[in-house]
C-alpha positions as CSV (number, residue, x, y, z in Angstrom):
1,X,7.7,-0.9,11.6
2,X,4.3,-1.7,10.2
3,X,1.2,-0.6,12.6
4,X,1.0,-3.1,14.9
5,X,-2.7,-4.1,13.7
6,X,-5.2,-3.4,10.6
7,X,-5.6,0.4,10.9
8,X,-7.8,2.5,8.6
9,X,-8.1,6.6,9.5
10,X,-11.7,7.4,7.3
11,X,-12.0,11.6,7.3
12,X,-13.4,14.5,6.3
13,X,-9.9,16.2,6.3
14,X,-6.2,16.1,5.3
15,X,-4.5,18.9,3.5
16,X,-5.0,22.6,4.8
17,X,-4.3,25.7,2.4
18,X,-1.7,28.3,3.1
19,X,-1.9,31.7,3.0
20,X,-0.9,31.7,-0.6
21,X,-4.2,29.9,-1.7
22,X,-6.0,26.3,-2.0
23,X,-3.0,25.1,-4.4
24,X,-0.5,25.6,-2.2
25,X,-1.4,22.9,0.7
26,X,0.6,21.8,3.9
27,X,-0.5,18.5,5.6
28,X,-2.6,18.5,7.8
29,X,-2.1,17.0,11.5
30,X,-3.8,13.4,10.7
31,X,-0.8,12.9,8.9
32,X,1.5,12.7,11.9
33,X,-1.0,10.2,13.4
34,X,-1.0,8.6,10.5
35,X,2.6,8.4,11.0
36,X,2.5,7.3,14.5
37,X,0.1,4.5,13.9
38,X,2.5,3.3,11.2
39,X,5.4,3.2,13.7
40,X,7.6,5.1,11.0
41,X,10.0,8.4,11.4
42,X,10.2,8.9,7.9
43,X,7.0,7.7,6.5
44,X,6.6,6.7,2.7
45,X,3.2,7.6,1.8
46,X,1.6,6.9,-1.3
47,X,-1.1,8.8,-3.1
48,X,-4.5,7.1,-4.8
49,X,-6.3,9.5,-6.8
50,X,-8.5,7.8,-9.1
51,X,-11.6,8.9,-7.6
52,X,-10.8,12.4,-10.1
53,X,-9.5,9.9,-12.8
54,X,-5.5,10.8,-11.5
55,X,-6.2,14.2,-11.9
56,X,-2.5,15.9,-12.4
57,X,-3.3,19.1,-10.9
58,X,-3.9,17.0,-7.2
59,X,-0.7,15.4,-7.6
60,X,1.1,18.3,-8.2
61,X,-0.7,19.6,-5.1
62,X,0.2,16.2,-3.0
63,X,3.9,17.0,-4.3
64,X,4.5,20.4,-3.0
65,X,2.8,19.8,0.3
66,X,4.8,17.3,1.4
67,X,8.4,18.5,-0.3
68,X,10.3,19.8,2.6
69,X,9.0,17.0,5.4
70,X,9.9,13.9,6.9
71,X,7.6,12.1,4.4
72,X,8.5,10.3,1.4
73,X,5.9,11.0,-1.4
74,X,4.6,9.0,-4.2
75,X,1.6,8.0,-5.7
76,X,0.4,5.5,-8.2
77,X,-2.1,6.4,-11.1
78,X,-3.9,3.9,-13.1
79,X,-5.2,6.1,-16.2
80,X,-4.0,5.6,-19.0
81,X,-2.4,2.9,-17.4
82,X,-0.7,1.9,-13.8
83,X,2.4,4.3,-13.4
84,X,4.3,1.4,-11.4
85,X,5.4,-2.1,-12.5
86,X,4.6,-4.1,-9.7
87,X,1.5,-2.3,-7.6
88,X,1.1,-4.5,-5.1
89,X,5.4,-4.2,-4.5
90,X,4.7,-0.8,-4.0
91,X,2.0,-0.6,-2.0
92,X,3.3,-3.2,0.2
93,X,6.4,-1.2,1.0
94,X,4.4,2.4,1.8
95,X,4.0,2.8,5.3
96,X,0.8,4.9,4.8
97,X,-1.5,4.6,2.0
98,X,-3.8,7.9,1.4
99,X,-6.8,8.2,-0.9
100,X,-8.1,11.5,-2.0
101,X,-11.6,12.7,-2.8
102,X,-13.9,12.7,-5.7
103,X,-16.6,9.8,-7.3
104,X,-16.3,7.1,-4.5
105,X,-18.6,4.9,-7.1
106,X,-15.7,5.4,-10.1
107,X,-13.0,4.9,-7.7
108,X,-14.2,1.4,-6.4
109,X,-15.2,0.4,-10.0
110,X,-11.9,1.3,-11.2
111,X,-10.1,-0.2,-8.5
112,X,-11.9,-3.6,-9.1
113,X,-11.1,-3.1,-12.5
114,X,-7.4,-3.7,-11.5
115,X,-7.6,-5.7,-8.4
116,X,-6.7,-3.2,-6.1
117,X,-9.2,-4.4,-3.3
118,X,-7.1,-7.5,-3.1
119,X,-3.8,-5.8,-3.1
120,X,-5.1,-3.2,-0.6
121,X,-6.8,-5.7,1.5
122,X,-3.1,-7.4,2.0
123,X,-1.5,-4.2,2.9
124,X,-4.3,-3.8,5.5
125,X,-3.5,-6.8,7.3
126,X,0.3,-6.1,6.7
127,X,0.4,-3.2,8.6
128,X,0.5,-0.6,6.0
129,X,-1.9,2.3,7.4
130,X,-4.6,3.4,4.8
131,X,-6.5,6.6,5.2
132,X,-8.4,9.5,3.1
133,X,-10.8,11.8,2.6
134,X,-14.6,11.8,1.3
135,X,-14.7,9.0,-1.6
136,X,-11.4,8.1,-0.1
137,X,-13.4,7.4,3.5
138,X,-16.2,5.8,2.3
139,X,-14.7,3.6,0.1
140,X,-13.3,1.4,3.2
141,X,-17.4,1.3,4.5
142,X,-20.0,-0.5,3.3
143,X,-21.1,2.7,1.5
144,X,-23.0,6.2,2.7
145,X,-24.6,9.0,1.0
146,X,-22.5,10.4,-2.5
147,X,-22.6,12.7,-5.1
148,X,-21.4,10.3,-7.8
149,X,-24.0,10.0,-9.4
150,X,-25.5,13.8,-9.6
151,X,-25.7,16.8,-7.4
152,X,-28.2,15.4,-5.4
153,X,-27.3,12.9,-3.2
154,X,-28.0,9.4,-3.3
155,X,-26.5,6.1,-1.6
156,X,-23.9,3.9,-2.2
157,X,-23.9,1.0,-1.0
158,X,-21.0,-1.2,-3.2
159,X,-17.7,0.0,-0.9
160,X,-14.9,-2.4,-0.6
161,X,-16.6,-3.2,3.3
162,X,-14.1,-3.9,5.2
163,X,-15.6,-1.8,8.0
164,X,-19.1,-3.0,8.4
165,X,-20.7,0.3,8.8
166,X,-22.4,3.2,6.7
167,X,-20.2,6.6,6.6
168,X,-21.3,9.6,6.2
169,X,-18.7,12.6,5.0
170,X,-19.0,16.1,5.4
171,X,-21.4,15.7,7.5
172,X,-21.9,19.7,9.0
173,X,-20.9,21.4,5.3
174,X,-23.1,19.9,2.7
175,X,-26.8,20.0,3.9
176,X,-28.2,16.8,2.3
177,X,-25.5,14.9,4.0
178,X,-27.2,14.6,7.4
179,X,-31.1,13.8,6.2
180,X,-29.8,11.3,3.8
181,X,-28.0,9.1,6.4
182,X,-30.6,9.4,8.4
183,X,-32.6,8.2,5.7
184,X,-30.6,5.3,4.7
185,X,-30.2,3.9,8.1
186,X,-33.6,3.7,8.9
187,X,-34.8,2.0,5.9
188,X,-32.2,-0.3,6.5
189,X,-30.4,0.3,3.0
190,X,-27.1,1.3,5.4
191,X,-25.7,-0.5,8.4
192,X,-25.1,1.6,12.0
193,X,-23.2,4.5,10.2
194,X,-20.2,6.7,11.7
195,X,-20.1,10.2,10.0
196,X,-17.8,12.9,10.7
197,X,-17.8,16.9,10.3
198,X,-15.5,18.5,7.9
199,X,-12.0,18.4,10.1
200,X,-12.8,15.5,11.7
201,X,-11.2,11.5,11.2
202,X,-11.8,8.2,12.7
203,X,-9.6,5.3,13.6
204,X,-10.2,2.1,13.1
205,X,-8.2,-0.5,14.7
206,X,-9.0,-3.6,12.9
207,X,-13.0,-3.2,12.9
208,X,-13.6,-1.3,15.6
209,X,-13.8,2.4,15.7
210,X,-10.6,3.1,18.1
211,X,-11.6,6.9,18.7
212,X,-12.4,10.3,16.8
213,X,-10.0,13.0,16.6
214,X,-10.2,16.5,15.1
215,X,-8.2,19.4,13.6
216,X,-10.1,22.2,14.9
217,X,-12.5,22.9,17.6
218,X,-16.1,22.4,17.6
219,X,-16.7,19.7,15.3
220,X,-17.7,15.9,15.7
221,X,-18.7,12.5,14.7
222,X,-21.8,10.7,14.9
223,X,-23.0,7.2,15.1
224,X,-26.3,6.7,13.9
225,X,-28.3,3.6,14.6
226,X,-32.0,2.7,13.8
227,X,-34.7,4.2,16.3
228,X,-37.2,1.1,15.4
229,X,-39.7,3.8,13.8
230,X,-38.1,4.2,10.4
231,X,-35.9,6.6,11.1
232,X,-32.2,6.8,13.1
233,X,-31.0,7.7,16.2
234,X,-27.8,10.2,16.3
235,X,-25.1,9.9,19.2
236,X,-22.6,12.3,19.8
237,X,-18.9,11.4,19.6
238,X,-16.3,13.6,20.6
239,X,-12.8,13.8,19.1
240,X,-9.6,14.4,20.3
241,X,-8.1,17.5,19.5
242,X,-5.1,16.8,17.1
243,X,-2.3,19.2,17.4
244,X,0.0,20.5,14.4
């Protein structure tokens, strides 16, 4: 059964590596939530990659982490051309939709390109759980702080804005993450922005941000809001602790 309203998981995790190296990738435990939120036993989950232009290798990857388990892979590229007949029939009959990483700016442009935001948008309200990671976070946001457009970091601020906030990925790993948010919010070019550390989602239950959760200790997200003097004011969130 479909999640029993709009729900969108924006991370900065997903797949963890096994012993046998960063190729060979087991889901991680947002996927079970995921899972949960989507009411479904047996999960179909379908993979977006554009944001690496439908990179083979990640599919290949997205393939072999999930062979074996109660979920029900697929995916649907779009270059050279879409890989399915009908998109929005097959997105409307996933129960989760994920998103991987990459540009954020050439995944939305691509997306619009095919009228994916519409088709998305419907599965939203259907039911259908989206989620991802990094581009595939910030996409569902008003926009945050990316590396699209060079190594160093600059704003985005044409996401598909659905959640009427800034986000802010990777927020503990990359260091121009967390001054660049910072930045952005309190010159007004972002919205009050939710950011998360690497191994760390939020939930979104229609619009509002349902709750944090993490797959380690010792990480957490952030809400930043403007201070009134130009700059932004960071609060604390906690997440649950996801088990495996």
């Amino acid at each position: 059964m479909p999640a029993s309203e709009p729900t969108i998981v924006a991370t900065s995790m997903g797949f963890t590596s096994r012993d046998r190296g960063p190729w060979d990738a087991k889901p991680g435990p947002v996927f079970d939530l995921m899972a949960e939120l989507a009411g479904a036993d047996e999960p179909k989950i379908c993979y977006l990659n554009q944001a690496v232009g439908d990179q083979p290798t990640a599919f290949t990857v997205f393939y072999g982490a999930f062979a074996g388990t109660r979920f029900r892979p697929s995916h649907l590229a779009l270059f050279p051309m879409p890989t399915v007949d009908d998109i929005r029939a097959h997105l409307l009959a996933q129960d989760i939709i994920w998103v991987g990483g990459g540009s954020v700016a050439n995944l939305c442009a691509v997306w619009r390109v095919h009228g994916l935001p519409e088709i998305l948008r419907e599965c939203w309200e259907a039911g259908v759980v989206l989620g991802g990671v990094s581009a595939g976070s910030i996409c569902w946001h008003v926009g945050g702080a990316t590396d699209s457009f060079g190594r160093t970091l600059r704003a985005f601020t044409d996401g598909l804005g659905w959640l009427p906030y800034g986000n802010g990925v990777h927020y503990d790993s990359e260091e121009q993450r967390r001054p660049l948010m910072h930045r952005l919010v309190g010159d007004g070019i972002l919205p009050v922005s939710h950011c998360t550390d690497d191994g760390v989602g939020l939930v979104y239950r229609g619009t509002r941000l349902a709750e944090a959760v993490a797959d380690r200790e010792g990480v957490a997200a952030y809400e930043l809001t403007p201070d009134g003097a130009g700059g932004a004011r960071e609060t604390r969130i906690e997440p649950r602790l996801l088990t495996a």
